[in-house]
GUPA-923443 format. One line per field, with one value per residue (C-alpha): residue in one letter; residue number from 1; x, y, z; chain. Coordinates in steps of 0.25 Angstrom, whole numbers. Layout:
<nodes>
code	c(A;...)
pos	c(NUM;...)
px	c(X;...)
py	c(Y;...)
pz	c(Z;...)
unit	c(A;...)
</nodes>
This chain:
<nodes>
code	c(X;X;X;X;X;X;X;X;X;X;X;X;X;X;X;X;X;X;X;X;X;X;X;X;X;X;X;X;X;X;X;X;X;X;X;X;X;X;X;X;X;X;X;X;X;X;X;X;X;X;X;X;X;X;X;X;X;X;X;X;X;X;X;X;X;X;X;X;X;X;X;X;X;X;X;X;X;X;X;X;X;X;X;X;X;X;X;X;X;X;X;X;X;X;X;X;X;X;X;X;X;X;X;X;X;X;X;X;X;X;X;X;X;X;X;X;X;X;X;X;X;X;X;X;X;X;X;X;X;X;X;X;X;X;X;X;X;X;X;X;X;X;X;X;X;X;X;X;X;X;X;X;X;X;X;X;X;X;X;X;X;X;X;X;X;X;X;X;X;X;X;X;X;X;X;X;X;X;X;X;X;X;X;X;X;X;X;X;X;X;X;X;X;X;X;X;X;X;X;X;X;X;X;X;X;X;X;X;X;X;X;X;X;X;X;X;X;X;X;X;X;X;X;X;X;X;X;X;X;X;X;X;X;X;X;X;X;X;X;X;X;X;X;X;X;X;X;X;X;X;X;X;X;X;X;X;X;X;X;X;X;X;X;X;X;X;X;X;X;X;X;X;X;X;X;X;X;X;X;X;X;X;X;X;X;X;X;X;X;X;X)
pos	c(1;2;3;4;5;6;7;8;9;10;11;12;13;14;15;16;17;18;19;20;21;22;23;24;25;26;27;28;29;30;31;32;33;34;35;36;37;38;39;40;41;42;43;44;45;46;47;48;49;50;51;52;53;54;55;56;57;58;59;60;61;62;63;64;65;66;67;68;69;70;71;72;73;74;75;76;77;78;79;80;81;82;83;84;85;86;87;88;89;90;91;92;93;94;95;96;97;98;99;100;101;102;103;104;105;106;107;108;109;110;111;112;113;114;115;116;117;118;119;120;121;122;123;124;125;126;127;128;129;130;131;132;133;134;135;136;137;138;139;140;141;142;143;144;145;146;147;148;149;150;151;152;153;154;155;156;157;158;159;160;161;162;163;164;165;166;167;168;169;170;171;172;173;174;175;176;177;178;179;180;181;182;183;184;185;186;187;188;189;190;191;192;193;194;195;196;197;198;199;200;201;202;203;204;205;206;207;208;209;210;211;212;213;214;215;216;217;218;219;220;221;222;223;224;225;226;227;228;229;230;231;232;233;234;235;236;237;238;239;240;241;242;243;244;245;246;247;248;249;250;251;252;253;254;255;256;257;258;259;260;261;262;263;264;265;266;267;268;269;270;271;272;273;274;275;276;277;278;279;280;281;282;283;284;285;286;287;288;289;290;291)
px	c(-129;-119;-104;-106;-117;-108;-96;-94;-98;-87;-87;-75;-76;-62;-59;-49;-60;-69;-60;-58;-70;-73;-62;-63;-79;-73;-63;-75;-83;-73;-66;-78;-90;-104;-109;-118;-107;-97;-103;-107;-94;-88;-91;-88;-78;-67;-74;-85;-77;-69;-85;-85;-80;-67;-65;-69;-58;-47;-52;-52;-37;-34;-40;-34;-20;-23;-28;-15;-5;-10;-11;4;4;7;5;-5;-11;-17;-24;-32;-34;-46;-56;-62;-73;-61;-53;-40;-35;-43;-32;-23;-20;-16;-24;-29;-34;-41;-45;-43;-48;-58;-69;-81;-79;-65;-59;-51;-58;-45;-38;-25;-16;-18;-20;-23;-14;-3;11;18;5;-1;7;-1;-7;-16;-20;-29;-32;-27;-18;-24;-34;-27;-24;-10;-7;7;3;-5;6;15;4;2;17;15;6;15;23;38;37;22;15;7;-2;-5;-15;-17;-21;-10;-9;1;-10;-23;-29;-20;-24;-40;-36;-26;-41;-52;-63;-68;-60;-69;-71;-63;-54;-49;-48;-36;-22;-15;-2;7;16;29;24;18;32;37;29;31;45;47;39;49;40;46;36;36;25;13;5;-3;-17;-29;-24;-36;-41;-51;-63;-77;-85;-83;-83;-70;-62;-64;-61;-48;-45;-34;-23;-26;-19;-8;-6;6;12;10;7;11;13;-1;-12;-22;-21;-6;-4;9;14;26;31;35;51;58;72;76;88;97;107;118;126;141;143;151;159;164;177;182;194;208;213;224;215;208;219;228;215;215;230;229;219;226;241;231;225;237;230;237;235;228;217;204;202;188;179;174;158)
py	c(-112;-123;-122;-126;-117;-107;-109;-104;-114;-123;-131;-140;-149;-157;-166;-156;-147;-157;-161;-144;-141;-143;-134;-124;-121;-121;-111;-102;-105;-99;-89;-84;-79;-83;-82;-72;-62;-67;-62;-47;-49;-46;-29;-30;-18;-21;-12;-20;-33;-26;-27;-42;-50;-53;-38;-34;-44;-37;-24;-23;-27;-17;-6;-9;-9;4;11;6;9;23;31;32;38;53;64;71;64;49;41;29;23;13;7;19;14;11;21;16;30;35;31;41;56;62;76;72;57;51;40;36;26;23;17;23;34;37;52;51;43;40;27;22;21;39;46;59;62;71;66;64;69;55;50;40;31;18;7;-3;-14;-7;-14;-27;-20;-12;-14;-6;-8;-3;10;13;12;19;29;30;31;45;51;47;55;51;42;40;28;17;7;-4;-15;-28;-43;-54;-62;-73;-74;-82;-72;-73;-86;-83;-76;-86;-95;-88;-88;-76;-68;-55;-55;-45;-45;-58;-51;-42;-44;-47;-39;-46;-39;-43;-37;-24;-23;-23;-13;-1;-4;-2;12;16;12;4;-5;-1;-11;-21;-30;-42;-46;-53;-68;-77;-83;-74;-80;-73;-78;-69;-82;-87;-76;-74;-91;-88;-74;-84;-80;-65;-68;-77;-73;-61;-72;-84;-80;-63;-64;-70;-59;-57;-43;-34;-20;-12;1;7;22;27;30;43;42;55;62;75;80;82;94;98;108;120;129;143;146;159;162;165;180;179;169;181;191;178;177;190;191;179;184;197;191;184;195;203;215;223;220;233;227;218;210;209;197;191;190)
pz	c(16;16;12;-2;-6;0;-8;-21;-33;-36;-50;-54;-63;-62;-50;-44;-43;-37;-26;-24;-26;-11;-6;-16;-10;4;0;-6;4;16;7;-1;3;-2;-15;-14;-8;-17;-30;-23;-20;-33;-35;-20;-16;-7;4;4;5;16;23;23;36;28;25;37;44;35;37;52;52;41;47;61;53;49;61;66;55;52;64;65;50;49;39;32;23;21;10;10;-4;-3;5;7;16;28;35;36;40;52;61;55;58;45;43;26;26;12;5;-11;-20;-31;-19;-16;-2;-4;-4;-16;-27;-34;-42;-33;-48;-47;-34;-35;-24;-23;-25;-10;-1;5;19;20;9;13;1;8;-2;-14;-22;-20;-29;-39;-54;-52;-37;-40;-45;-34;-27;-35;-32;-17;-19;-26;-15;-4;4;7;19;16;23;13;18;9;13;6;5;6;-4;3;14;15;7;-4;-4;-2;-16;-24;-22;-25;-33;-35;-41;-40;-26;-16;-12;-18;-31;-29;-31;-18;-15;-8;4;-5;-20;-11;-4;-17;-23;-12;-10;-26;-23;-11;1;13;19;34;38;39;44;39;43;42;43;44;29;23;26;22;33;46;56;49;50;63;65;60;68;76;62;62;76;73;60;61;69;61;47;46;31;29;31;22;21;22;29;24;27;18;16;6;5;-3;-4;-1;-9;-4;-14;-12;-17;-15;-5;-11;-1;-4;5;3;-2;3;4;-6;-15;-21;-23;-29;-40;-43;-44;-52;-62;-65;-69;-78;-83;-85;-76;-68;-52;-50;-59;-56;-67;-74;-73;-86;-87)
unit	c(A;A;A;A;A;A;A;A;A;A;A;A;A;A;A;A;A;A;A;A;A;A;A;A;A;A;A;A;A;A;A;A;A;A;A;A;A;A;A;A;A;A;A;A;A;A;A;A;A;A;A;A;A;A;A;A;A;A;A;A;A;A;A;A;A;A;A;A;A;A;A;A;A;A;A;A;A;A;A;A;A;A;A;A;A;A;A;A;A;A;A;A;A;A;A;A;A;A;A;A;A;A;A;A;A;A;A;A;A;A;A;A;A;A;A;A;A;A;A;A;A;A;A;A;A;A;A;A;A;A;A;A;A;A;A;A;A;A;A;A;A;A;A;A;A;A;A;A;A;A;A;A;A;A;A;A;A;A;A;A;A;A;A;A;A;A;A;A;A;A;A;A;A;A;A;A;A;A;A;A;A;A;A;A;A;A;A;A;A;A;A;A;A;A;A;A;A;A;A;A;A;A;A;A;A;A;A;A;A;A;A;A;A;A;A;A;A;A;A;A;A;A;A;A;A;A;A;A;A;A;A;A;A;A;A;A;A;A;A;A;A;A;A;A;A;A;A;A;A;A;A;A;A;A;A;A;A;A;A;A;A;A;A;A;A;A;A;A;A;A;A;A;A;A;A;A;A;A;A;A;A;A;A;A;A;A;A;A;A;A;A)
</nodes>
């Protein structure tokens, strides 16, 4: 099949369209699969485009990311909300390990607007491709928020927009297809958005520098700017790893300090004395307290 039989249908009837007519089927034809896989495409779940040779080539560095990142994270207990089908936590050691989402194989079939988690019981919270996806990204994370413990660790993984992914995305045609049709986070709005919830970003990494190309051959043609890419062009990887932790301002009140000295010998029998010239009682008498 030749390169236009494989390109999406193209029809413009003005003559700008006609001279970007040719350019516009060469985009679809590097950035967009065939027809065919296109339409199945569309009630495609993101685990299944995560099976493709382009999301296979994001996976692998994802899950290497988080083989990395976790093993170093303590405590007791983890959660992982979607992508059930990956295990991004087998690297780490906490005793109570789970995952959490509305997908099919998941250990807590719950929405991430309401966990039903316990407030303050999660050390460590993993959204994968979450927000990207949501109708209310910030009251999921309003939520992981809740669950968290103080000093909790949150990783959040996401595509760049202000990458060539962003700009696979500002193009395309299809609309319904993943995962073009989510809404890019980008690092700054997300940075925003945890440090308006208390979290202080504590680091990241960007990968996956090579355009997102469909066919398997051309990704790996352009493997030379995964290489140079944190060199050259760190801010421009299509996908973003961040870590933050969650930061309680702690408060100690402080009380004044009452001392008790006691008192004087002749303090006492001054007082007394005191109190009966008031009184007009002889010495020889105590005087009564009054309840």
């Amino acid at each position: 099949m030749d390169i236009a039989s494989q390109a999406m249908p193209c029809r413009e009837a003005s003559w700008i369209g006609r001279v970007a007519l040719p350019w516009r089927c060469l985009f679809n034809t590097l950035f967009s699969p065939r027809l065919q896989y296109t339409i199945r495409m569309v009630n495609q779940t993101l685990t299944e485009w995560f099976r493709s040779p382009l999301g296979a080539y994001v996976m692998a560095r994802e899950q290497a990311y988080f083989d990395d990142v976790v093993a170093d994270i303590f405590g007791f207990n983890a959660l992982q909300f979607g992508l059930p089908a990956y295990d991004f936590l087998r690297a780490n050691r906490m005793p109570f390990k789970f995952s959490a989402g509305l997908e099919l194989g998941v250990n807590l079939r719950a929405a991430g607007e309401a966990l039903p988690v316990a407030t303050q019981s999660m050390d460590l919270v993993v959204l994968s491709h979450v927000l990207e996806f949501a109708g209310e990204p910030h009251q999921i994370l309003r939520e992981v928020d809740r669950v968290m413990m103080p000093e909790g660790r949150l990783i959040i993984v996401g595509f760049n927009p202000w990458s060539l992914w962003g700009l696979r995305q500002a193009f395309s045609f299809q609309e319904s297809s993943l995962p073009w049709n989510g809404r890019f986070v980008s690092l700054v709005r997300l940075k925003d958005w945890l440090s308006l919830l208390g979290f202080d970003v504590s680091a990241g990494r960007l990968a996956c520098y090579s355009p997102p190309f469909v066919n398997e051959k051309w990704l790996t043609r352009f493997e030379f700017m995964e290489r140079a890419g944190d060199r050259w062009w760190g801010v421009a990887g299509g996908i973003y790893m961040l870590q933050a932790i969650k930061r309680v301002q702690g408060m100690r009140l402080i009380t004044p300090k009452w001392t008790t000295r006691p008192a004087a010998p002749g303090m006492a029998q001054a007082a007394q004395r005191a109190a009966r010239v008031s009184t007009g009682l002889p010495d020889n008498v105590i005087p009564l307290r009054k309840e």
